[in-house]
C-alpha positions as CSV (number, residue, x, y, z in Angstrom):
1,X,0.0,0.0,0.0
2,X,2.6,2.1,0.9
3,X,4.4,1.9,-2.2
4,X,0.8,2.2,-4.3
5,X,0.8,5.3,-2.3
6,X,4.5,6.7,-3.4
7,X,3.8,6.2,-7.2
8,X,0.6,7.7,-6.9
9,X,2.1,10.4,-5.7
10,X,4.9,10.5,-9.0
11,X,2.2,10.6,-11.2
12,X,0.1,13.2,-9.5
13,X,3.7,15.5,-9.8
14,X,4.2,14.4,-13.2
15,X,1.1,16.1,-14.3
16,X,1.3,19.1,-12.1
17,X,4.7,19.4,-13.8
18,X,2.9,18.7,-17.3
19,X,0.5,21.7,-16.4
20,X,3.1,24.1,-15.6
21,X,5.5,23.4,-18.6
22,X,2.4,23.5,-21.4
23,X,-0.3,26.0,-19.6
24,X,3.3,28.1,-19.0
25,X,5.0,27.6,-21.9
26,X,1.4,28.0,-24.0
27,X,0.9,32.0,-22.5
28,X,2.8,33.6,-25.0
29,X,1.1,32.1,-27.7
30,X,-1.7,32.5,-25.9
31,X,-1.2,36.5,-25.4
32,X,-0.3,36.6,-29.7
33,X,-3.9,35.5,-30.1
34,X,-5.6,37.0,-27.5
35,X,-4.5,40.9,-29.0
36,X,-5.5,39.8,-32.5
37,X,-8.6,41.9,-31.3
38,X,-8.4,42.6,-28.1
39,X,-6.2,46.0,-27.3
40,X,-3.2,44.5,-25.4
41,X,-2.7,46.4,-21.7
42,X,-6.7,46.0,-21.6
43,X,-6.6,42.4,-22.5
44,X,-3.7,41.8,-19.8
45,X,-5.6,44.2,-17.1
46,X,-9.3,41.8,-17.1
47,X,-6.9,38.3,-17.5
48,X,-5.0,38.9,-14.3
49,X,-7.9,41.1,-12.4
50,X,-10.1,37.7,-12.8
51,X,-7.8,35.3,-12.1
52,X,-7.0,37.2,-8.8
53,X,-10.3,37.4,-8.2
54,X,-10.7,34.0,-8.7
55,X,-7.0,33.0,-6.5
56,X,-8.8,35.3,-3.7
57,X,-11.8,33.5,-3.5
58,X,-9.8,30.3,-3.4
59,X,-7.1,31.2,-0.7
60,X,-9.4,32.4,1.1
61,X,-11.7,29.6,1.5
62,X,-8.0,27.5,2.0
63,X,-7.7,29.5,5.2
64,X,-5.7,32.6,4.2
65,X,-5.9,35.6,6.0
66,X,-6.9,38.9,4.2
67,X,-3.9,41.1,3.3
68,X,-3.7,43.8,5.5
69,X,-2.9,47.3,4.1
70,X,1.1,47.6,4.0
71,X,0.8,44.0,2.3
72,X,-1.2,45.5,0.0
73,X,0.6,48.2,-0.6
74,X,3.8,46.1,-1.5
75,X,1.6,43.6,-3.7
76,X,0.6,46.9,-5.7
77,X,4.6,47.4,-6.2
78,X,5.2,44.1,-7.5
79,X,2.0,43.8,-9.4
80,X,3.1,46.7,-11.5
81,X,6.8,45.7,-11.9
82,X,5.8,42.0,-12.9
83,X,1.9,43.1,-14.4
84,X,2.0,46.2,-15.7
85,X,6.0,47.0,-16.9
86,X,6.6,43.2,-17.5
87,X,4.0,41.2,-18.8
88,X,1.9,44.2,-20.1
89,X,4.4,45.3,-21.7
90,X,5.4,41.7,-23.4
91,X,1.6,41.9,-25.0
92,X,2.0,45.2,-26.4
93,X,5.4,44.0,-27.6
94,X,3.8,41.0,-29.4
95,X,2.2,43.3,-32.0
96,X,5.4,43.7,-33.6
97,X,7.9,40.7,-32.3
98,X,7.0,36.8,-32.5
99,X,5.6,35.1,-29.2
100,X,8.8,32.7,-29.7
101,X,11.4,35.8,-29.7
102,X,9.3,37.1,-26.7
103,X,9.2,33.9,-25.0
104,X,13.1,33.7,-25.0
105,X,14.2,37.1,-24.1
106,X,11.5,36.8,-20.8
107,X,13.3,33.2,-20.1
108,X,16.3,35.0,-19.5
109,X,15.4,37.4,-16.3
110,X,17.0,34.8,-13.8
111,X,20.2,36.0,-15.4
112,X,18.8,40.0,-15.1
113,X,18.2,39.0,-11.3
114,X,21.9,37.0,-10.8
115,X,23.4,40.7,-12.4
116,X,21.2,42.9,-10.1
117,X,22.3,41.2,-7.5
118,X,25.5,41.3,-8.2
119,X,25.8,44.8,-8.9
120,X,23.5,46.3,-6.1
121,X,24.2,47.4,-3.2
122,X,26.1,44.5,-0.8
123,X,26.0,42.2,-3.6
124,X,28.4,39.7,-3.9
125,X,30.7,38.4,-6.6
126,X,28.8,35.0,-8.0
127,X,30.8,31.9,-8.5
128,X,32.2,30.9,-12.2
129,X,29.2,29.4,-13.0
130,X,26.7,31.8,-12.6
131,X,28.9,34.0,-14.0
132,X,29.1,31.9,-17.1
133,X,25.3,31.8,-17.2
134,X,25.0,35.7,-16.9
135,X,27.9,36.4,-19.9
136,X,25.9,33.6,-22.0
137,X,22.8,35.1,-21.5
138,X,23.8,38.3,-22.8
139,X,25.4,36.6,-25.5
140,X,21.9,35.1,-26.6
141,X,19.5,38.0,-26.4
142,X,22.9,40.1,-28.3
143,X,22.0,36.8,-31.3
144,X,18.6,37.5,-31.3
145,X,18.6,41.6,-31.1
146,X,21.4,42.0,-33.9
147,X,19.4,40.1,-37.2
148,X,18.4,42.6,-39.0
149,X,15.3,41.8,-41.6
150,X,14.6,39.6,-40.0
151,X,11.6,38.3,-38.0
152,X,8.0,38.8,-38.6
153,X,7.7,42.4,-40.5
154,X,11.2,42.4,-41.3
155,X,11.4,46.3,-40.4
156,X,12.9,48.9,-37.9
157,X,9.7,48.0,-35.8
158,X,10.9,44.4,-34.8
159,X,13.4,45.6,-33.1
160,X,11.3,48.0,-31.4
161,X,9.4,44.9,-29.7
162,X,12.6,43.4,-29.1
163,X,13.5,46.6,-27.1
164,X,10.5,46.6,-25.7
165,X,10.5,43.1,-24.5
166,X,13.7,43.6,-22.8
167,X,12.7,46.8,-20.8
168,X,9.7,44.4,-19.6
169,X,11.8,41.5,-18.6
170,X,13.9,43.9,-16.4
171,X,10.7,44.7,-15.2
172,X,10.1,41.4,-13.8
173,X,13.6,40.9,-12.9
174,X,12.9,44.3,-10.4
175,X,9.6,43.2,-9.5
176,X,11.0,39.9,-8.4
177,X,14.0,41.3,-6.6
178,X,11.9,43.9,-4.5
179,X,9.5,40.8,-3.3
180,X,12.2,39.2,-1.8
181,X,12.0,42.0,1.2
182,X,8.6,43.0,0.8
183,X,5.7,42.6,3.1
184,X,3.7,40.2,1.0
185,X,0.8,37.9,2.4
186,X,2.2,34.9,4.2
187,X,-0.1,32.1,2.1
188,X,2.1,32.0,-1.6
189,X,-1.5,32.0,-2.9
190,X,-2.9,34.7,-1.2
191,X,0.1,36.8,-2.1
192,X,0.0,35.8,-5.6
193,X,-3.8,37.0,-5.8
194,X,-3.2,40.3,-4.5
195,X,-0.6,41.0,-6.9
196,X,-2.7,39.8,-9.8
197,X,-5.9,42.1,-8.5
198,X,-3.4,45.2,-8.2
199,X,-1.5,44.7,-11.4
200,X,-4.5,44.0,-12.6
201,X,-6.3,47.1,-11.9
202,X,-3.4,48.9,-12.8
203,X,-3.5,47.4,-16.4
204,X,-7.1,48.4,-16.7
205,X,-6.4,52.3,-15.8
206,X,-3.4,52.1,-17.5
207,X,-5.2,51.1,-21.0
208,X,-7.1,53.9,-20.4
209,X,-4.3,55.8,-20.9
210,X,-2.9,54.2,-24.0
211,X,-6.0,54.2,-25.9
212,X,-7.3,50.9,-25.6
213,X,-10.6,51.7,-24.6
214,X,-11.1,53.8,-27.6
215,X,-9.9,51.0,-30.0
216,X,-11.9,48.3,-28.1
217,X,-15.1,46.7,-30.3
218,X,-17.1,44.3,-28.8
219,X,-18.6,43.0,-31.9
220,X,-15.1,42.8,-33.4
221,X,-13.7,40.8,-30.8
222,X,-13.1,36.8,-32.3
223,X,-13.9,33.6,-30.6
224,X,-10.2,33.2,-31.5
225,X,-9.6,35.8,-29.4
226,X,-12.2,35.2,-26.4
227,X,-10.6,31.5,-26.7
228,X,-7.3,32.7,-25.9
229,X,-8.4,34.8,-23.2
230,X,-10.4,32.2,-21.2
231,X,-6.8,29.8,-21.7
232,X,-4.6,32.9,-19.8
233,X,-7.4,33.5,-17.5
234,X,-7.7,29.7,-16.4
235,X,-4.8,27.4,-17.4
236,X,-1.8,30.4,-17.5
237,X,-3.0,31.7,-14.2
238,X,-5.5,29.7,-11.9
239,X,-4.7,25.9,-12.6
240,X,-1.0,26.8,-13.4
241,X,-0.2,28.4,-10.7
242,X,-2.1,26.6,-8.7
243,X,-0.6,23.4,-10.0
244,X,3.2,25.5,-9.1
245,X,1.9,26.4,-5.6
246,X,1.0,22.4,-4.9
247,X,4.6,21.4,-7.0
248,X,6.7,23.1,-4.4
249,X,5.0,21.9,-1.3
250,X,5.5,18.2,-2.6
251,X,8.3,17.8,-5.1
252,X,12.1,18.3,-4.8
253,X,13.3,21.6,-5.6
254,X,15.1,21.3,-8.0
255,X,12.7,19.7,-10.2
256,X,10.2,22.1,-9.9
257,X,12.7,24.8,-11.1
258,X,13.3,23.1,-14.6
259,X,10.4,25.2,-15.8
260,X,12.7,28.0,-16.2
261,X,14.0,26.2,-19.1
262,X,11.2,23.7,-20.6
263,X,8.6,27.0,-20.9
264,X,10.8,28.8,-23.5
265,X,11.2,25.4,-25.5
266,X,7.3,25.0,-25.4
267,X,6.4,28.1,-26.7
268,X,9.4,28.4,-29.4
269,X,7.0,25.0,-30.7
270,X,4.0,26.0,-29.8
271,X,4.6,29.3,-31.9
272,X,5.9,27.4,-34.6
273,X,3.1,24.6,-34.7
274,X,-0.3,27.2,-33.7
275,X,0.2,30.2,-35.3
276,X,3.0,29.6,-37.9
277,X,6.1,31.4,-36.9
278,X,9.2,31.0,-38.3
279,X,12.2,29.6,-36.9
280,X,15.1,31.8,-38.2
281,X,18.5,30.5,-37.4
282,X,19.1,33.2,-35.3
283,X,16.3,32.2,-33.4
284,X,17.2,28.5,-32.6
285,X,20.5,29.5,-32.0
286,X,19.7,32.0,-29.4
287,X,17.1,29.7,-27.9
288,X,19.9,27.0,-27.3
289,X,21.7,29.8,-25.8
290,X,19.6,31.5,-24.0
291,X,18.5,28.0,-22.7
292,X,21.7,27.2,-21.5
293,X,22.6,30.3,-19.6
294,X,19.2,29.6,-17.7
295,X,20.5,26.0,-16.8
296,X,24.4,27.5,-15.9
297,X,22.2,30.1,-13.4
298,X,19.9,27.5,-12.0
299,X,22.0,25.3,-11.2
300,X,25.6,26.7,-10.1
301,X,23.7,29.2,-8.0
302,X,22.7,27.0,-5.6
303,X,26.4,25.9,-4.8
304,X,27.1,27.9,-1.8
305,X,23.7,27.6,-0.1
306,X,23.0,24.6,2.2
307,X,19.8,22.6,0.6
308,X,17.1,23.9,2.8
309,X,17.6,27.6,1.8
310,X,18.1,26.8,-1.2
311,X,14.8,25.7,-2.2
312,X,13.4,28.8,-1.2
313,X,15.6,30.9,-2.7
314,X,15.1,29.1,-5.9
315,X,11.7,28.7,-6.0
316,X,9.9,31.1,-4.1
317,X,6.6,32.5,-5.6
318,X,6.7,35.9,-5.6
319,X,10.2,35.8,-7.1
320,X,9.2,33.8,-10.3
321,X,7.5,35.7,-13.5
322,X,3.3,35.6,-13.2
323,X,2.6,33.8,-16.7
């Protein structure tokens, strides 16, 4: 029985892990769809204002306790770092860069948050490895920025979006840096929710801004579109996330953390295989780079810490990217 027992357990983790490398890894596509017709920091602003609302009701009823006002003041901070200047910004960007291009420059904030580190105040020098992982990182995103003609409108614009993407992935790595001393919510989930109703509400108030109200049609709006919007709202950020929160309270550490990797690689395909993107050379090169640099960070980053901190420096919520 007991053994029964430990194997139903593996295969209850496989698919949790399953979840969070395809819902994940399926976002970016997800967001390329979704702004077909639907103005991008207003799509982003109702996907993450319903899914908190949604997380809420659900931590909540778990037992969590309500935020209190300084938590919610520092989930506001993050939730515009991560929501608003990170993966607001990646939709807008995906008007004029591919969801794989996008994918890969996002997979490479853990180097972004290895150099802040670093370079802030009281940082310290990181071992060989990391440092590796930071330099080949650079050397990735440098692959994919410098093609000229290349990508989807083969213009000026593309790098724009590239650009653009960047700015937002330093974004999250900020956002993710700052929540390692904020006051967030104790329960991962409740803190998670707060973010996504603040960065949520920020989104909607910032489309104002931007002009996304005025371009909004109902009418005009395609089930392709609605689709794509119902997958973010559910799979990228309730049963994802949810399926994250349950992975780190009952698989190894280190496991859990390979979706830093796998994401980028399912979204590269799943750009390729839903919505016809090309795969330039640049492209796969930089992915394979990119990819490793990841791996180098993940992994030599952990050698100094003993293995209990480590899994919480590694994988703690707030510190990750809110697909």
């Amino acid at each position: 029985m007991k053994h029964k027992g430990k194997m139903n357990q593996l295969y209850v983790v496989g698919i949790a892990l399953l979840f969070v490398y395809l819902f994940w890894g399926g976002t970016y596509v997800g967001m390329k769809i979704a702004i077909e017709t639907i103005p991008p920091f207003l799509m982003a602003g109702v996907r993450f204002f319903a899914a908190g609302v949604v997380l809420y009701l659900i931590a909540r009823l778990s037992g969590a306790k309500r935020p209190v006002r300084r938590e919610w003041r520092a989930s506001a901070i993050v939730g515009a770092l991560l929501l608003l200047g990170g993966n607001g910004v990646v939709a807008w960007a995906e008007q004029r860069v591919s969801s794989s291009i996008a994918s890969l420059i996002v997979a490479a904030v853990p180097v972004w948050m290895m150099l802040m580190g670093w370079l802030g105040r009281g940082g310290k020098r990181p071992n060989t490895g990391v440092i590796a992982g930071i330099v080949l990182g650079l050397l990735g995103i440098a692959v994919l920025v410098f093609q000229p003609g290349k990508g989807e409108t083969g213009n000026a614009t593309n790098l724009i979006g590239i650009i653009t993407v960047l700015a937002a992935s330093i974004s999250w790595a900020a956002g993710s840096m700052y929540s390692r001393s904020a006051t967030m919510p104790g329960s991962p989930l409740m803190a998670t929710a707060a973010q996504m109703l603040t960065g949520g509400a920020l989104l909607v108030i910032f489309s104002y801004f931007t002009g996304d109200w005025s371009r909004l049609e109902l009418s005009g709006i395609s089930m392709r579109s609605y689709l794509a919007l119902a997958y973010l709202i559910t799979f990228g950020s309730i049963v994802g996330y949810t399926a994250y929160i349950w992975l780190l309270k009952n698989a190894d550490a280190t496991l859990v953390s390979t979706y830093a990797f796998v994401n980028p690689v399912v979204a590269v395909l799943l750009g390729w295989l839903l919505v016809g993107e090309q795969l330039t050379l640049n492209t796969l090169i930089a992915a394979v780079i990119i990819i490793g640099a990841v791996v180098l960070v993940t992994l030599f980053r952990s050698k100094p810490q003993p293995a209990a901190t480590q899994a919480t420096l590694d994988i703690q919520p707030q510190q990750r990217p809110l697909h």
